[in-house]
C-alpha positions as CSV (number, residue, x, y, z in Angstrom):
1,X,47.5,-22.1,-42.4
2,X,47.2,-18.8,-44.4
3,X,50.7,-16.5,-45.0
4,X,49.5,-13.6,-42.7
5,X,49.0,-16.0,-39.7
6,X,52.0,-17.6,-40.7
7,X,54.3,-14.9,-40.6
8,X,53.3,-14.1,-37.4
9,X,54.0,-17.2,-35.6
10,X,56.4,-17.3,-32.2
11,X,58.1,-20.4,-33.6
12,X,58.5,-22.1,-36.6
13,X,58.7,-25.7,-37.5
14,X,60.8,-26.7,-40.4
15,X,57.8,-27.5,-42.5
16,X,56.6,-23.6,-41.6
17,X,60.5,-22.6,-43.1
18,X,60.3,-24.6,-46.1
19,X,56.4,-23.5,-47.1
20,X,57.5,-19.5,-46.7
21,X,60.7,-20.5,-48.3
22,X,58.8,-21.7,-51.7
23,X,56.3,-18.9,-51.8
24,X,56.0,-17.9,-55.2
25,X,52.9,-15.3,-55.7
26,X,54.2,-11.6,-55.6
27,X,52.0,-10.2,-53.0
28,X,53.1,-13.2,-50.8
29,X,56.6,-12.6,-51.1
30,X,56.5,-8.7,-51.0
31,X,54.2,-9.8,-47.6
32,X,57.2,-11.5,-46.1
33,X,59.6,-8.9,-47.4
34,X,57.6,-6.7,-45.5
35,X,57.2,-9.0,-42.3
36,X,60.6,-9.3,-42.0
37,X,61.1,-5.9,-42.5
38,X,59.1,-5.2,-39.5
39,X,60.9,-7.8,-37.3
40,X,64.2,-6.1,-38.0
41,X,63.1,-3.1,-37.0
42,X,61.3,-4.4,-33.6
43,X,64.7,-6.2,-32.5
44,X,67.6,-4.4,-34.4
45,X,66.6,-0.7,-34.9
46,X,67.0,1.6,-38.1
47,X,70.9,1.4,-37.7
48,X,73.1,-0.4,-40.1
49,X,76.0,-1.8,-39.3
50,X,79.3,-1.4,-41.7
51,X,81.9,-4.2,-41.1
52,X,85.2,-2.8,-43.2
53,X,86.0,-6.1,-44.9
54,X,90.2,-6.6,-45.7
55,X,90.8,-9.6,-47.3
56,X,94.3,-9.9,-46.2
57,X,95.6,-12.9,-48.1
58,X,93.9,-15.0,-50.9
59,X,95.9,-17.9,-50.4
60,X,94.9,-21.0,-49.4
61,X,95.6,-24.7,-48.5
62,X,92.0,-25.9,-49.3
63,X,90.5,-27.0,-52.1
64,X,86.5,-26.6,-51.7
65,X,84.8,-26.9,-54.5
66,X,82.9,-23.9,-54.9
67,X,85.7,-21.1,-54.1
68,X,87.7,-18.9,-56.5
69,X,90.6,-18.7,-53.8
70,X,91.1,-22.7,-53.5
71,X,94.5,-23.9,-53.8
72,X,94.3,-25.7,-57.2
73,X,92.6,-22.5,-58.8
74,X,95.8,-21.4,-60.7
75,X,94.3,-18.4,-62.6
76,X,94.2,-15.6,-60.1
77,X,97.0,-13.7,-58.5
78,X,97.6,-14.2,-55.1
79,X,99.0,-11.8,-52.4
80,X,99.3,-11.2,-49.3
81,X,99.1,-7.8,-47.6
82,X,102.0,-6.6,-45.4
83,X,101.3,-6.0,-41.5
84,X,102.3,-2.4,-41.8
85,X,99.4,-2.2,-44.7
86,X,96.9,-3.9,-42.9
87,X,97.6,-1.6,-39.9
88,X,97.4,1.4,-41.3
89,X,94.3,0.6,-43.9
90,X,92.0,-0.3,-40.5
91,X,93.3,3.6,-38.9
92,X,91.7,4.7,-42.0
93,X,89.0,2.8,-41.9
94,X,88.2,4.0,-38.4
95,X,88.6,7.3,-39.1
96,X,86.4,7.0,-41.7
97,X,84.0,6.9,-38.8
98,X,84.0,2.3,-39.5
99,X,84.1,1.0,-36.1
100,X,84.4,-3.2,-36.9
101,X,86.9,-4.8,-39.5
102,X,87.1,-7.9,-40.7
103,X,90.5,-9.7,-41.3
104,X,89.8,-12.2,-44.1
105,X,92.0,-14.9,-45.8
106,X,92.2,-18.3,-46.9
107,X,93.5,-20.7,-44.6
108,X,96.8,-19.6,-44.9
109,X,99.8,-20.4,-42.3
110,X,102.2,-17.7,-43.6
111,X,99.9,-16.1,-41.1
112,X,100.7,-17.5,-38.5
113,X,99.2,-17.5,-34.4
114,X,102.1,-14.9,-33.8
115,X,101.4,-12.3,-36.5
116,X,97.7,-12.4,-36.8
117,X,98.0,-11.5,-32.4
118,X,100.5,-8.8,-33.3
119,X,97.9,-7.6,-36.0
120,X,95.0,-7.3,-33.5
121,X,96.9,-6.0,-30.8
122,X,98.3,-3.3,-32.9
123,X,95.1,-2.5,-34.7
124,X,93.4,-2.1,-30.8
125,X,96.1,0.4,-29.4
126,X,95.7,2.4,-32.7
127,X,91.6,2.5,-33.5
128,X,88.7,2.4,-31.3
129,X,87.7,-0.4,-33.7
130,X,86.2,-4.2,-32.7
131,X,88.4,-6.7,-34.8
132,X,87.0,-9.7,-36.5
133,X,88.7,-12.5,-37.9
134,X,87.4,-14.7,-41.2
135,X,90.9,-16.6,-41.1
136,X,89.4,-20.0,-41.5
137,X,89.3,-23.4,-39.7
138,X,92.1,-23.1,-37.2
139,X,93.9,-24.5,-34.1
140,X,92.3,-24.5,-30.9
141,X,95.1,-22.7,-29.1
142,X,95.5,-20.3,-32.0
143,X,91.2,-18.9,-31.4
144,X,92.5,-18.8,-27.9
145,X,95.6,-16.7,-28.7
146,X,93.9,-14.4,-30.4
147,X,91.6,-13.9,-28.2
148,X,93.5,-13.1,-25.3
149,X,95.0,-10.6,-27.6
150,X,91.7,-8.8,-28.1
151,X,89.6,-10.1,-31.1
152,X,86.4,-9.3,-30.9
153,X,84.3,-12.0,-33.2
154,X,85.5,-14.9,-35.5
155,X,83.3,-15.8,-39.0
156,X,83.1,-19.3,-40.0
157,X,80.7,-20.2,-41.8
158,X,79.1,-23.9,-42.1
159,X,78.0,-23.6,-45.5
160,X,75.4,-26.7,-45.0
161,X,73.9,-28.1,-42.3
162,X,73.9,-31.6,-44.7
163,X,76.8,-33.8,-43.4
164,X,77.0,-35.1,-47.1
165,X,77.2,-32.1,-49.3
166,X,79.8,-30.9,-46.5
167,X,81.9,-33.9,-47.2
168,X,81.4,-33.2,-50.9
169,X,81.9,-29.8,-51.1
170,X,85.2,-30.0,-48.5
171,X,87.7,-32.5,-49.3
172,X,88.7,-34.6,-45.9
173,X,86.5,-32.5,-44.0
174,X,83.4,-32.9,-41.6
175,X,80.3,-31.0,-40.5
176,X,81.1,-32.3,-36.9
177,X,84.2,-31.1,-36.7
178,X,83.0,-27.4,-38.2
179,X,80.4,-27.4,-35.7
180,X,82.8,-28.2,-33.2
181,X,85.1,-25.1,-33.6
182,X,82.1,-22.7,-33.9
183,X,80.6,-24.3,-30.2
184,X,84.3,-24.0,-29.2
185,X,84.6,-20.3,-30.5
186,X,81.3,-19.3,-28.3
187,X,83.0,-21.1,-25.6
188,X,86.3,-18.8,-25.4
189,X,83.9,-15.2,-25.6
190,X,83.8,-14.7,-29.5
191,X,81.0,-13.1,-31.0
192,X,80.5,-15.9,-33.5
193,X,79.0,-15.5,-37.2
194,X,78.3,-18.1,-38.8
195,X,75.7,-19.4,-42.0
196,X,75.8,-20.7,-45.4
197,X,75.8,-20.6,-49.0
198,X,72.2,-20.3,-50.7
199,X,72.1,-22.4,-53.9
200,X,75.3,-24.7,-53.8
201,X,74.6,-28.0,-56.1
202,X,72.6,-30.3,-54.5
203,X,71.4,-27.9,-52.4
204,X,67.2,-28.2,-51.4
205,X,64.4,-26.2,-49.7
206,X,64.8,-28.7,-47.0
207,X,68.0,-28.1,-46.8
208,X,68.1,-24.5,-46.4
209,X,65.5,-24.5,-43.9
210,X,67.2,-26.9,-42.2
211,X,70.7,-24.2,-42.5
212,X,68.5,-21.0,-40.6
213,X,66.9,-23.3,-38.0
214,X,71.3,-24.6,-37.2
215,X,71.7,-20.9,-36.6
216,X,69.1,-20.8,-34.4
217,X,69.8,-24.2,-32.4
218,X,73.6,-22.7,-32.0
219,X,72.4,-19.0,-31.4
220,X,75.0,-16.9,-33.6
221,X,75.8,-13.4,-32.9
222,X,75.3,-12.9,-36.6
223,X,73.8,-14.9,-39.1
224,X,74.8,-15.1,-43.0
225,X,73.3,-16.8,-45.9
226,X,75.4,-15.6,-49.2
227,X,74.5,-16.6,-53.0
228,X,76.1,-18.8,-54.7
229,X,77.9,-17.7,-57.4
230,X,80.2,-19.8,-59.9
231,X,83.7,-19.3,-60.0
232,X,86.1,-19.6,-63.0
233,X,88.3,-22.4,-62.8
234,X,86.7,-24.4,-60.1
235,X,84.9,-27.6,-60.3
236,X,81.7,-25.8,-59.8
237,X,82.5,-23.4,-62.6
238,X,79.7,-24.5,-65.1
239,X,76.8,-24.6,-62.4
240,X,74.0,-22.5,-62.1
241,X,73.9,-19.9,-59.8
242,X,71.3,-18.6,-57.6
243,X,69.0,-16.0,-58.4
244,X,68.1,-12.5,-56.4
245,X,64.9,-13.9,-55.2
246,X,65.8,-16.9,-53.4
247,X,68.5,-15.1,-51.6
248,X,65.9,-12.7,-50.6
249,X,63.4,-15.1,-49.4
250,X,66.1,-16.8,-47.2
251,X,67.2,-13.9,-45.6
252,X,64.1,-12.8,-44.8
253,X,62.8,-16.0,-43.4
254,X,65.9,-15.9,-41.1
255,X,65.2,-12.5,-40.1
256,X,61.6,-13.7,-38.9
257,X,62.8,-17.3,-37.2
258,X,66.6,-15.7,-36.0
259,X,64.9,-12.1,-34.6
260,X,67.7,-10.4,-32.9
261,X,70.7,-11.7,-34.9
262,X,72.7,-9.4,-36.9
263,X,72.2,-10.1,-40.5
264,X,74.3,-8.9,-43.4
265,X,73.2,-7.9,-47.5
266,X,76.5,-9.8,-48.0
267,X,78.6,-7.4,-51.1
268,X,77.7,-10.6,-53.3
269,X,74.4,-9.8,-53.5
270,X,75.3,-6.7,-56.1
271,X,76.8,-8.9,-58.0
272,X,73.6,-10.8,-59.2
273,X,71.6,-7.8,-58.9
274,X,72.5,-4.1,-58.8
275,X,70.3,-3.0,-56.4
276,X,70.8,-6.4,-54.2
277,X,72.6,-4.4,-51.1
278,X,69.6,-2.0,-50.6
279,X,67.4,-5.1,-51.7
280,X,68.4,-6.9,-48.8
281,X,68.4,-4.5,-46.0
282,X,64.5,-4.3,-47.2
283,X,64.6,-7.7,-46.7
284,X,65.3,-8.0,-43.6
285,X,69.3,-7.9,-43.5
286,X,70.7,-4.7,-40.9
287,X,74.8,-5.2,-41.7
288,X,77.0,-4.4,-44.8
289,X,80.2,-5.3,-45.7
290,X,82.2,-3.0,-48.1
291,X,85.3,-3.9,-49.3
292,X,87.9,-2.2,-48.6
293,X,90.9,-3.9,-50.1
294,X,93.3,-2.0,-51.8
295,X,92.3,-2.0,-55.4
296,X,95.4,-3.0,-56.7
297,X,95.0,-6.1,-55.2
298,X,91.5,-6.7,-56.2
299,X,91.5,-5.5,-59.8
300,X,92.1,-8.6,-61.7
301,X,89.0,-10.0,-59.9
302,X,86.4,-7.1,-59.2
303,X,83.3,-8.4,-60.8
304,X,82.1,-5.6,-63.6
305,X,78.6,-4.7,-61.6
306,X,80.6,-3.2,-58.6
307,X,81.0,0.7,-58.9
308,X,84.2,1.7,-59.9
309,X,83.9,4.3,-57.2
310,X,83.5,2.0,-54.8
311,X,87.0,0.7,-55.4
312,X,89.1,3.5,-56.3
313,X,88.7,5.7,-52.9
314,X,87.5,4.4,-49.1
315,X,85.6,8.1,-48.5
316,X,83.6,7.1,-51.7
317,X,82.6,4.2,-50.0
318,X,81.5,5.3,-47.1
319,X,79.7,8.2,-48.3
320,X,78.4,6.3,-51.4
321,X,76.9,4.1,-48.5
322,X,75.7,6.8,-47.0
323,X,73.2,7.9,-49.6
324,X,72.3,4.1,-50.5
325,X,71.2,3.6,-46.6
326,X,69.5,7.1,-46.3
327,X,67.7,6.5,-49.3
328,X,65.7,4.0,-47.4
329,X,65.0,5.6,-44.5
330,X,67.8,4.4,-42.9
331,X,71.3,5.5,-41.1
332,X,74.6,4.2,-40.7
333,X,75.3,3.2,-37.2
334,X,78.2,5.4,-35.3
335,X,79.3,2.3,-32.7
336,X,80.7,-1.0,-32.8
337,X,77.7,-2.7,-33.1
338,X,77.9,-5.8,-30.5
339,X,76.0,-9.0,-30.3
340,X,72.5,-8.1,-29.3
341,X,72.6,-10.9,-27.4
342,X,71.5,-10.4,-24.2
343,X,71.9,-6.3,-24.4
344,X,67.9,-6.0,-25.3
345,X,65.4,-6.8,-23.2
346,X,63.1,-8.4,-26.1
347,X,60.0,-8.0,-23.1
348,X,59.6,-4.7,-24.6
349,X,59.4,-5.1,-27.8
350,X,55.5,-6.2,-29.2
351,X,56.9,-9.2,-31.5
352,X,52.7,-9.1,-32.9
């Protein structure tokens, strides 16, 4: 089968993934850039979504292998932010004209199922603002706590959809069981995001294909696939990371299989590329996720290739954004942006 008929297909097999996957001639891949391009446009719109990441804590009880935040890294600083902070840093970020945040930590219990409620309930009677979590692997009661006290969506991601490298890469832990909590978080109302890690050891072609067509098989809200990058001080330290273009290619082959899941240029992908933001909303991707943790919390860690402006003040975020999305042809979305999920009625939309 030639590319061009191929990237028009209505389904894809895994064979189909892994073959666009490995294209390697420059008009092929600018062809699926392109494609996928196209398909974003048809099911998401021109909008991009900003989700207002604050990493709330950087402890954690885990040890996987490929994080800088795992417990035995003894490097870095860790800190917590204080409820009061957190409140008032997501009224900012809503006024900013930010409508979704993202609460992110390790798995850390100093948070605990009473705080992180207080936290979204608070944050919901003060901002017209959908509240995500990225908290970790937690209790069944606890998703179900915070749920009833107004949180929106939950991230957490599978990293592989290989049982084995799962095992390897978390200690004591299972696919099954991951899988489990994600079914269990669609169950209670989430909107669930969920994906993995593109160029972890071990990692193959097979197996990433195998990762986009998981998302699919589960149906995510959103849909993530993040580079790999080596951390100090972890067991992974010495590896090689991944380069720009695979993490291009995999995100546009999930735009083209997932269709009308949101998909973010994860922040990482500056970090291996300076342009890799705009890169991947060309790619495909239709989310971004600027940090906005207080610097002096992030300074020891804030990889040289981020924009010091992008650090010091939130404004200069948003309206350093601003010009990075317009200058694509693009805007910055003024709601919430929701699932798409069954809001579109995909009918209308020509997918040829």
């Amino acid at each position: 089968m030639n590319i061009e008929e191929l990237l028009h297909r209505e389904d894809y097999t895994h064979d189909d993934i892994v073959q666009l996957l490995n294209l390697s001639k420059e008009d092929e891949i600018q062809n699926l850039y392109k494609r996928a391009d196209e398909v974003r446009k048809n099911y998401c719109g021109d909008e991009v979504h900003l989700r207002a990441v604050i990493e709330i804590s950087n402890y954690c009880s885990q040890n996987c292998l490929y994080c800088r935040n795992r417990e035995d890294n003894f490097s870095i600083k860790r800190y917590r932010l204080a409820t009061a902070e957190i409140i008032e840093l997501s009224k900012q970020i809503s006024n900013l004209g930010i409508y979704t945040i993202i609460l992110q930590s390790g798995l850390d219990s100093y948070f605990d199922t009473d705080m992180i409620a207080y936290l979204i309930y608070s944050i919901k009677q003060n901002a017209n603002i959908a509240v995500t979590l990225s908290l970790g692997e937690r209790r069944y009661d606890e998703y179900r706590a915070w749920k009833i006290a107004g949180a929106d969506r939950y991230i957490l991601k599978y990293t592989t959809s290989n049982p084995k490298h799962y095992e390897l890469y978390h200690k004591n832990k299972s696919l099954s069981d991951r899988l489990n909590h994600l079914k269990f978080l669609k169950g209670l109302g989430f909107q669930v995001a969920s994906g993995n890690i593109i160029g972890l050891p071990f990692q193959t072609m097979d197996d990433i294909a195998n990762d986009i067509l998981l998302a699919k098989e589960i149906d995510f809200d959103s849909a993530i696939f993040s580079p790999f990058i080596p951390s100090p001080f972890t067991p992974f330290q010495n590896k090689r990371g991944v380069d720009i273009d695979l993490t291009l290619k995999t995100i546009a082959v999930a735009r083209i299989v997932l269709r009308n899941m949101h998909i973010p240029a994860p922040s990482s992908l500056c970090k291996i590329d300076t342009h890799g933001r705009i890169k991947g909303l060309e790619s495909g991707a239709n989310v971004v996720t600027p940090d906005f943790t207080p610097q002096m919390y992030k300074a020891p860690f804030t990889p040289n290739k981020l924009k010091k402006t992008e650090l010091r003040d939130s404004s200069l975020i948003k309206s350093n954004l601003s010009l990075q999305i317009e200058s694509i042809g693009r805007k910055i979305a003024d709601n919430k942006g929701d699932s798409f999920k069954n809001q579109i009625d995909l009918n209308r939309y020509s997918y040829r």
